[in-house]
Phi, psi and omega in degrees: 000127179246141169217120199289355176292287187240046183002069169256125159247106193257127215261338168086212173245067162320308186187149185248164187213058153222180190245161203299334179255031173082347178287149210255105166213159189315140156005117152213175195270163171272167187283165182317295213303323188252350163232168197259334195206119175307287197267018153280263218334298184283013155277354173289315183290351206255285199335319167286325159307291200313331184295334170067065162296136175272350141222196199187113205258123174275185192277005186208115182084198194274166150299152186251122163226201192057220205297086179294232183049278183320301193298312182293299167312329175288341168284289184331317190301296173333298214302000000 
């Protein structure tokens, strides 16, 4: 869901920002196991970056804020 009034997106489980053991860590794609296709997911994620979101709530965990764009695009890459 994007709403372009305060470029908030909650994104669902696009990409997560916790690590397989429950810790609080940057953006990342979910691993092969929990997703069907890597690399769609990480165009989803570079798709939701291009929006230049100021934050950006996955379905899970904390919000990715300050430079989003960047933090998102640094996951796609990862992935």
């Amino acid at each position: 869901m994007w709403r372009e009034s305060d470029r908030l997106a909650l994104s669902s489980d696009c990409f997560y920002t916790l690590d397989i053991w429950g810790r609080d860590c940057d953006p990342r794609v979910a691993i092969r196991l929990y997703n069907f296709d890597t690399e769609q997911a990480c165009a989803s994620i570079r798709k939701l970056a291009a929006l230049e979101p100021a934050a950006a709530w996955p379905g899970h965990a904390k919000p990715v804020t300050g430079n989003v764009r960047s933090k998102l695009e640094r996951a796609a890459d990862a992935g």
